[in-house]
N, C-alpha and C positions, 0 to 999 in steps of 0.2 A: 502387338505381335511379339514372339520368343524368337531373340535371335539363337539361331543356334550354326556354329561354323562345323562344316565335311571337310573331313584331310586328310589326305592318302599321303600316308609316311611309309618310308622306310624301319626296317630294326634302327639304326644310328640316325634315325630323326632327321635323313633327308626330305626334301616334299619337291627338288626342281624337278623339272622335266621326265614327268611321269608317263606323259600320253604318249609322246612318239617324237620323232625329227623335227625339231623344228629351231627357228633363230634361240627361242627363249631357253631353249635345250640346250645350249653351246656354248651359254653365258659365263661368264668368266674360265673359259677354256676347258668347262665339263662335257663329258663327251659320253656318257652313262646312261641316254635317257631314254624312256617309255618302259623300264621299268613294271610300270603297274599294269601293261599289256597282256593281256590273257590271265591277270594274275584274278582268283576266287573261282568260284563256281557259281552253278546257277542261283543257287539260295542268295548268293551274296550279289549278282548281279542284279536279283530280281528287290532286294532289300534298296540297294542304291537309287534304282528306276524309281520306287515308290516313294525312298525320301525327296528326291526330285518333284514330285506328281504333288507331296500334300505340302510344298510350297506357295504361298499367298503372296511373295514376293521376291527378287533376289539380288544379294547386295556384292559390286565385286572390286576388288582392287582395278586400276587399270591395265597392269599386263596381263592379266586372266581374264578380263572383260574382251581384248583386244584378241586372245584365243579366242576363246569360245564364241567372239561374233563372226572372226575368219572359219569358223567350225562349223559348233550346232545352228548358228546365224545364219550362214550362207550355202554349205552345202546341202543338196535336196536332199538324199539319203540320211544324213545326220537329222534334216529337220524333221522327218516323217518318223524320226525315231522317237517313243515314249520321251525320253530326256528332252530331244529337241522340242516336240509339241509344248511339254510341259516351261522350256525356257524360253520358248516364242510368246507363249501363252501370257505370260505374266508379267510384271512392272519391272524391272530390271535398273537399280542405281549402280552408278559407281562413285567410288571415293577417287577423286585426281583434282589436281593443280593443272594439269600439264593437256586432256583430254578436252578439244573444244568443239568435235564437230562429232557426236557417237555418229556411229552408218548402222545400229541394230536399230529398228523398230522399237516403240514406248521405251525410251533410254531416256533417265535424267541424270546429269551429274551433278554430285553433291561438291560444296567449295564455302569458302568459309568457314564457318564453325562445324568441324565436321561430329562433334561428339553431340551438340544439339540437335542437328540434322535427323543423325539417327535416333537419338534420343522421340524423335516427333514420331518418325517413325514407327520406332516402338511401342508408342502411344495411341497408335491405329488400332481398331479394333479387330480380335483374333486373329487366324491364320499364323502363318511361319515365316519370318526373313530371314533364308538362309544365304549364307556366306561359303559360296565351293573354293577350293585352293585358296591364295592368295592370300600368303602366308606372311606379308607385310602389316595387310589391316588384320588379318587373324591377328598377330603379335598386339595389335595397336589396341583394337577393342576389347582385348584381354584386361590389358593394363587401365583400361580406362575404364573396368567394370561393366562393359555393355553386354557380356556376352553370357544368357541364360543356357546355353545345353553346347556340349563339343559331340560330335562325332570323329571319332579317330579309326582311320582304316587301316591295320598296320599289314603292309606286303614282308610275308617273310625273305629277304633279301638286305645285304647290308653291301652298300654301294661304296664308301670309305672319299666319296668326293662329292663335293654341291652342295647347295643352299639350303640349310636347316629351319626344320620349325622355331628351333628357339635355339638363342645364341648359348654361347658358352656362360657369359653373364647375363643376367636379366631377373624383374622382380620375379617373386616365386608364390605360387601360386596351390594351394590344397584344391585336388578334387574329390568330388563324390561319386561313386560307379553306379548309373542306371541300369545299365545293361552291358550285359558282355558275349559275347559268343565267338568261336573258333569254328573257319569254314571247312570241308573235306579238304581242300590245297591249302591248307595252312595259315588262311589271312582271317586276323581277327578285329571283328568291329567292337569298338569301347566306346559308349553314350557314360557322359561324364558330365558333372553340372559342377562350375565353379564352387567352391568351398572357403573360399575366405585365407587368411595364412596357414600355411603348416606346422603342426607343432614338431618343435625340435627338442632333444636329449639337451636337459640339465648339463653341466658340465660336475 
């Protein structure tokens, strides 16, 4: 399978508390969130549904897991929604230490060796494991080379507080642009496939 990670960032490369009010939202005294509410149009809501739909699997941190099973898990209106269907529908891992009882349906948690884990994973034949939010194992599978295709949603908006995709330090990373496109509201999605290091100016 191709993992490929979805990330709704901000312009300054926030990604917390996108969707609306919630505890995860308030973390470390940010008070800024849902952000990405109302944010695209229909093109761009209907592009998201569909990356959701041609998923054959999906892999998530555990405080994203813990959303989205309080969410598209549980509520009936969210379930009956294309998204919901499509994350009910399918095998759903998480990466946690700390996660011992999931309450979503077909949930396994991965523990141990987590870069072999997925490694097997990926080793399955066809379909998509994708990676929504969760912007911890995003970081982690970055670095550890697992991750075949990025999607990046960028909300035009710059929030100046919260939890970034990627810290101020970290390895660094060349991409390559599959695709790109700029919505009528402003948000532009960027399909980017890891590229190995960047080259930098001679001194």
């Amino acid at each position: 399978m191709k993992l490929t990670t979805v990330t709704q960032v901000t312009i300054d490369g926030v990604t917390q508390g996108n969707g609306g009010a919630s505890d995860e939202d308030r973390r470390n005294g940010f008070e800024r969130g849902g952000w990405a509410l109302g944010a695209g149009d229909d093109e761009t809501r209907t592009f998201i549904t569909q990356t959701y739909q041609r998923a054959e699997a999906f892999l998530f941190g555990r405080r994203t897991y813990e959303l989205f099973a309080g969410s598209w898990g549980s509520i009936d209106q969210m379930r009956a929604h294309p998204i919901g269907v499509a994350l009910n529908e399918a095998p759903k891992y998480v990466a946690s230490t700390s996660l011992t009882a999931p309450r979503w349906e077909d949930t396994t948690v991965l523990r141990g060796d987590l870069a072999a884990a997925i490694s097997e994973l990926k080793a399955k034949p066809g379909g998509e494991l994708q990676v929504h939010g969760s912007g911890i194992l995003t970081r982690w599978l970055l670095e550890n080379d697992l991750v075949d295709e990025m999607i990046l949603i960028v909300i035009p908006v710059i929030l100046g507080q919260g939890a970034r995709l990627f810290p101020e330090t970290g390895p660094d990373l060349a991409l390559d642009l599959v695709e790109s496109r700029v919505d009528s509201k402003g948000v532009t999605i960027q399909v980017c496939r890891p590229a190995g290091r960047p080259r930098y100016a001679r001194a």
